[in-house]
N, C-alpha and C positions, 0 to 999 in steps of 0.2 A: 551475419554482417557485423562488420565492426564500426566503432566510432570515438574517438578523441574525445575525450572533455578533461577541464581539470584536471588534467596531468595523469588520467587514467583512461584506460580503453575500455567500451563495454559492450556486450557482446548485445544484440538482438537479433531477433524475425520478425517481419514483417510483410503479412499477405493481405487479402479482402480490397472493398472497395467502399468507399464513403467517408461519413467523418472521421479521423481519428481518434484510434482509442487506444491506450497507455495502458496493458496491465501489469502490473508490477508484486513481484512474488514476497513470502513472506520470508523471515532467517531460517539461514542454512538450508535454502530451496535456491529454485530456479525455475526460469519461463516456461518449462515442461509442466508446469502441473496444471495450465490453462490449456494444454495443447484439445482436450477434448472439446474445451467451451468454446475453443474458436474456431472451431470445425462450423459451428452454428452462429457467429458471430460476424464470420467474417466476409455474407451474405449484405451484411449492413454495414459493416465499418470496415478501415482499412485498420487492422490489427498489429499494433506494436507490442510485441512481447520482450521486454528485457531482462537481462541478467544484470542484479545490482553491484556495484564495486565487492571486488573480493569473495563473489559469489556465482558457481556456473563458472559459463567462458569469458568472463570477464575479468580485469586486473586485481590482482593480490593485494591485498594490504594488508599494512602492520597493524593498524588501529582501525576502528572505525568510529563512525559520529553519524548520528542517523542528520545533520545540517546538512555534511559533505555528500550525503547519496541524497538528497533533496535537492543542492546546488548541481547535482550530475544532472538532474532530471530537467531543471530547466534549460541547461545548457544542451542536452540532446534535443530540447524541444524547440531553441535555437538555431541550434545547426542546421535542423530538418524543417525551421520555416514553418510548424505547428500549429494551427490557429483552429480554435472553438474546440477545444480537446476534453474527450471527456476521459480522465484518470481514474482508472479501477488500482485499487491499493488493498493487498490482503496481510494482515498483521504489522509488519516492522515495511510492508509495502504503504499502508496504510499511514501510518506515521510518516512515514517520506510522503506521500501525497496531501496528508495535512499542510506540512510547512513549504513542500513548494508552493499550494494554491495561496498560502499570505505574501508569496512575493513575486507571482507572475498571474498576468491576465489572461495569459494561454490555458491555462483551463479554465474552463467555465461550466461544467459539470463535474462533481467529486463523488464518489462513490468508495468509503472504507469500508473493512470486514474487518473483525478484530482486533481494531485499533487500540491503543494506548498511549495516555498522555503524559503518565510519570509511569518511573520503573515499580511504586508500588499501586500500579490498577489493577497488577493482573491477581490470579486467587492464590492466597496463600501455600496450594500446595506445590503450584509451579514456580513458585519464590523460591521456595525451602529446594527445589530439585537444580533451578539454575546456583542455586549457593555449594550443595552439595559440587556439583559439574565443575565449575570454578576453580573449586581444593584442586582438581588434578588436571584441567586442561590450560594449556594458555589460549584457548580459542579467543580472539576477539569480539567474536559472535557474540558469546555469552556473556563477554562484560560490557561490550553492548549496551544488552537487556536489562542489567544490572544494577546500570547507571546511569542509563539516559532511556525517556526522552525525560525534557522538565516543559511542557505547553503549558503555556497557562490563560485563562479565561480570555485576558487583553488580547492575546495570541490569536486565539480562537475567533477572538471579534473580526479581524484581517482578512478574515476570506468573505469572499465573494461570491464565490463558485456558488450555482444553484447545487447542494448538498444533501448525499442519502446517507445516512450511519448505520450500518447493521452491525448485529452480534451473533449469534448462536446463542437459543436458549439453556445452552449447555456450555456456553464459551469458558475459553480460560481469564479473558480479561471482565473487572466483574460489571455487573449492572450497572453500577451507580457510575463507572467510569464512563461507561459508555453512554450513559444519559447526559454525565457532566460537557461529552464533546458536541451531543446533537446540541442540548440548550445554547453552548457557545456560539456558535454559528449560526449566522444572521437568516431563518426561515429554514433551518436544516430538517430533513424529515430523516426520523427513527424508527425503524423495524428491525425487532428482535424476533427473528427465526424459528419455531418452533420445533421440538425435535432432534436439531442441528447443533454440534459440539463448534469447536474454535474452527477448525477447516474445513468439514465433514461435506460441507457443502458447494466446496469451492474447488479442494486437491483431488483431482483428475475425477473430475465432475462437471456435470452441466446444466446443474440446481441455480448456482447464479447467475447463468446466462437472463432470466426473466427479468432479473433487479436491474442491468443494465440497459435494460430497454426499455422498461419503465422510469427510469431515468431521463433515459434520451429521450421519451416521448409524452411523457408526464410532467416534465418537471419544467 
């Protein structure tokens, strides 16, 4: 299905039944890599899978700005009349599920994976690789990464959403960034993954099916 917002169309699915739930992919992906999790999800929730601007079947763009696919996500959760929403956000999904929950009440459960707050949280060797990538592509994607996000602490204070942070104890983004975003947020709970690299547990997997339900029913 498609949908209008902000002057771009985005693509989603949408099956299950219950509360809403918003999983939203990470860069240069798309809503297919949840497809196995929501096989098992979609027993309890009615499952929004989106494809983010300029990514999947969604609208092209020239530039991107992880604010403008965060103002997407409010305005698709507008459109569709969204209420008690719990947003699953994985990497640069993550980041957009950060900054919509400081400017809408339509979620109120937040659940990141691999989030990152500035462009230097993630580990030095995935720096060095998107720097390297850069020299020869004009992808937007990877300047992106490059250069945004900038969240900061005060940022952080604005949400409300009852809040889970995971990482992978192997992730690309490092510890200490990922500790800096649970403390920001007002009762946020932290689990770092054991085992688990930056996706490993997420892209066409059904490992984090558990966090979201413990979410929903925990939190």
């Amino acid at each position: 299905m498609m949908i209008d917002v902000n002057g771009v169309s985005l693509y989603y699915e949408v099956c299950g039944s219950g509360r809403p739930l918003i999983l939203l992919h990470g860069n240069g992906e798309d809503h297919h890599i949840f497809d196995k999790g929501i096989e098992q999800l979609k027993s309890r929730f009615t499952c929004f899978a989106v494809d983010s601007r300029d990514h999947g079947q969604s609208s092209l763009c020239s530039e991107l700005h992880y604010s403008d696919m965060a103002d997407d996500m409010i305005a698709f959760m507008d459109k569709l009349n969204l209420e008690n929403v719990l947003f699953y956000g994985f990497s640069d999904g993550g980041i957009v599920g950060l900054l919509a929950a400081m400017k809408t009440d339509r979620i109120t459960t937040l659940v990141t994976s691999g989030a990152n707050v500035t462009p230097d949280g993630v580990k030095p060797m995935l720096k060095r690789f998107m720097k390297f990538m850069n020299r020869f592509s004009l992808d937007s994607k990877i300047s992106l990464m490059l250069n945004e996000p900038h969240i900061t602490e005060e940022d952080l204070r604005k949400i409300h959403a009852k809040t889970l942070v995971l990482a992978g104890e192997k992730d690309l983004v490092t510890d200490s960034e990922t500790k800096f975003i649970a403390a920001g947020i007002p009762g946020a709970k932290l689990r770092f993954i054991k085992g688990e690299g930056h996706g490993s547990y997420i892209v066409n997997s059904t490992k984090f099916v558990k966090y979201l339900i413990y979410a929903d029913t925990q939190m």
